[in-house]
N, C-alpha and C positions, 0 to 999 in steps of 0.2 A: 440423526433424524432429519427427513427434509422439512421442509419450511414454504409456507407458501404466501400472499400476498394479503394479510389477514386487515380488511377494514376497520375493524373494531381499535385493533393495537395500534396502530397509525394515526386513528381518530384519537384516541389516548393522550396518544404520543404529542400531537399540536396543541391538543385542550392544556395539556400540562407546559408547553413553549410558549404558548400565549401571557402564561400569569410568572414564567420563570424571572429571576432579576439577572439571569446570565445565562447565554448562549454558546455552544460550545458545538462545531461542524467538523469529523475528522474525517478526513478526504484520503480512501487510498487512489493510485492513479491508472496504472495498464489494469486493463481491462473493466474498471469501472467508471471510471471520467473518459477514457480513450479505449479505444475498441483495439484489441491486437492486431498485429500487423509483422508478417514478417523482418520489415525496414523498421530496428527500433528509434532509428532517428526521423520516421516520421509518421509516431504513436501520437498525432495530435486528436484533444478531443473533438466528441460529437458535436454538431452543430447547437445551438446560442449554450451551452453546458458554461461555457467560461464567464458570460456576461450576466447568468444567474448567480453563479459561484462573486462573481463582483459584488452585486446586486446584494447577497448576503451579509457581505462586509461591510458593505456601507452601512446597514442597519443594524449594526450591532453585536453581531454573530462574530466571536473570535473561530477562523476559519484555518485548518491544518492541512497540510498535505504530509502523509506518511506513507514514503516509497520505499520501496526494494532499490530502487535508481538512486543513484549519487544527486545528494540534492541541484546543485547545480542544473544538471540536466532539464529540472522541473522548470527551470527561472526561461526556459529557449520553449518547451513543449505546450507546458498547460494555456497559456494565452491567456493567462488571468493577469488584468491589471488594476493595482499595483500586485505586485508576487506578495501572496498570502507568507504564513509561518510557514517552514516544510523540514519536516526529520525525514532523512534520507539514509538508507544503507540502511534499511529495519532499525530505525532508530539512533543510529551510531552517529548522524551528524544533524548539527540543527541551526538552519539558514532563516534567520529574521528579516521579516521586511526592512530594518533598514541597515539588510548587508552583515550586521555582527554574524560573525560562525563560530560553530565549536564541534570540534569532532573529537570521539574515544579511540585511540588506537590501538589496536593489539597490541599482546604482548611479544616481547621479540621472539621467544619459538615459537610463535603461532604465526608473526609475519615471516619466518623462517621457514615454516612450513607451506605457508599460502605461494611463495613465491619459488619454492621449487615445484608445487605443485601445475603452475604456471607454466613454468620453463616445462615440464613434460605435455602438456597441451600444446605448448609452441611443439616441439620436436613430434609430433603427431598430429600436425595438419589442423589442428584443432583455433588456429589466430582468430580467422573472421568469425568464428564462433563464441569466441570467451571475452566477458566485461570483467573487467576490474576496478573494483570499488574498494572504499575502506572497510578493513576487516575480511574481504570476503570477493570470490572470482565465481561467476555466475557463467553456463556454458549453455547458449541459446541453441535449440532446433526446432524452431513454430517455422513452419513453411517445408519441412522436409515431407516426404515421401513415410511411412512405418517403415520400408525396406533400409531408408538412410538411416530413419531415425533409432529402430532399434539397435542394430550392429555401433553405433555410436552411443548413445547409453550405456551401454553394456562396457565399452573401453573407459571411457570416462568414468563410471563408478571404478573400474579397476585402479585405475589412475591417482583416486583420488584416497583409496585403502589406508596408503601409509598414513595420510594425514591423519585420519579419521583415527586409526587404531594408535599410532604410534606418539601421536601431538593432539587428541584429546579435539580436534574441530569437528564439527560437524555437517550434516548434509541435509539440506533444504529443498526437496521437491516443490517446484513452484512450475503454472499453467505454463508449459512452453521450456521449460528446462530445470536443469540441478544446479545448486548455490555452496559452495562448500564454505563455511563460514567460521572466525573465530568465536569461541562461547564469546558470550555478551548479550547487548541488545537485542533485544525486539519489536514488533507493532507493540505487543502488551506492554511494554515498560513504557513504550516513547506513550501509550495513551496513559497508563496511570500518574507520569510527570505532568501532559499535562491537565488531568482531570485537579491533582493536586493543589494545582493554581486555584480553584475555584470553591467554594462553598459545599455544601448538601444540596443548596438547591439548585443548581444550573442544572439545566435541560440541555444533554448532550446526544451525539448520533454520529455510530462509526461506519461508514461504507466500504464496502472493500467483497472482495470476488475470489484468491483462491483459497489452499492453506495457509498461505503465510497471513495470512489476517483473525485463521482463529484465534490465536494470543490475544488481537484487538480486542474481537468481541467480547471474548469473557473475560479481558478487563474491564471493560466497559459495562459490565453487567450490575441492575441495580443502581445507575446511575444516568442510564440512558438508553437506547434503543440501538440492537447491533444490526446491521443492514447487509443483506448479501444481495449482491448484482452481477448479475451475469443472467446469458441467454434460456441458460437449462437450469433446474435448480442441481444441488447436490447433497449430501448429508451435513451436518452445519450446526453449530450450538448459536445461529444469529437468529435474530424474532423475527423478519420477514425476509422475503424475497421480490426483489424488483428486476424485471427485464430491461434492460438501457435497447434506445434510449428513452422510447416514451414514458413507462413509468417511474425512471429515474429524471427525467424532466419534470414529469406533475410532482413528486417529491420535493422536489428543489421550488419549485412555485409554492406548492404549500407550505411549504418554510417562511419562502417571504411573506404570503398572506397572515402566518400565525404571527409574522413578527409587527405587522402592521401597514407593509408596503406594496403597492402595486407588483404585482409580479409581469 
């Protein structure tokens, strides 16, 4: 069911952030903080997004980034300083501000799997197209042509068969490409660890923009407000809908005023 930009719930939503004793902001990144772009090494975000997202931290707000991208990547892109917490690879690794990591790795016939699956995208032209992250090889076409993109689709699912049928991985349709991934982690786990950390009463809010974030939302459900952002809406189990960047900036202001600060 689509979702649309409902005043009342958001008004809710800060009335209940204003009296909360814990704050809690989970941040997905492409396409929510950063507008897609073909060049994923230069998905930076929207203009002041980062010095709001600062702005947040400083008052109190424990602030998350949970990407589909290898954490790392997040520490060069988002332009937040100091670099917030960030689970990275749908949850599989988790980079603390001050530098400790910890990452889940597959199991060996699943990185067995991932990495012949690899080696067949190498031997099919497929290099400048495929990331590889832990747990899981992700094959980008945001900028092609439908003519390019489909006939490659179509190989790439073939490609990725054995895995899926014969080693039990699976496949993640995400904005802009396919993620073939070992079982594990998700947005919804990395958000239920860490809603965990916190009380009943913390007022939390998960943003994030395609499929891979509905896990988040409906963990996040009954705990906090699930937030979808993007241009258009789509069908969605999140409680509103914001267009970036303008009313994912007022959202972000309204945060710091509920929290007490000059936005």
């Amino acid at each position: 069911m689509g979702v649309a930009l409902h005043q009342d719930v958001c008004a809710a939503f800060f009335d209940r952030l204003r009296q909360a004793p814990s704050r809690a902001l989970l941040l997905d990144y492409d396409g929510t903080l950063a507008p897609f772009t073909p060049d994923r090494d230069r998905a930076y975000p929207y203009p002041e997004i980062p010095e709001l997202v600062a702005k947040i931290m400083r008052n109190g707000t424990r602030v998350v980034l949970i990407s589909g991208r290898p954490a790392t990547e997040l520490l060069f892109l988002s332009g937040i300083h100091p670099h917030p917490e960030i689970w990275g690879s749908h949850g599989s690794e988790r980079l603390m501000p001050d530098g400790a990591y910890q990452v889940e790795p597959p199991l060996p016939d699943h990185q067995s799997a991932l990495q012949a699956a690899a080696s067949s995208l190498h031997a099919c032209g497929f290099a400048s197209r495929m990331e590889i992250k832990p747990g899981g090889i992700a094959v980008h076409w945001r900028g092609l042509s439908p003519q390019q993109r489909v006939p490659m689709e179509a190989k790439v699912r073939s490609l990725f068969t054995s895995a899926i049928e014969d080693h039990g991985l699976h496949l993640l349709p995400f904005d802009g490409g396919l993620e073939l991934r070992a079982p594990g982690k998700n947005k919804g786990d990395a958000v239920s660890a860490i809603l965990s950390d916190f009380g009943s009463e913390v007022a939390a809010a998960y943003l994030g923009d395609d499929q891979t974030d509905e896990n988040a939302f409906r963990a996040i459900k009954g705990r906090g407000i699930a937030v979808l952002v993007r241009p258009e809406p789509r069908p969605t189990v999140a409680d509103i809908w914001l267009q970036p960047p303008d009313q994912l900036g007022r959202f972000l202001r309204d945060w710091l005023t509920a929290c007490g600060a000059e936005a």
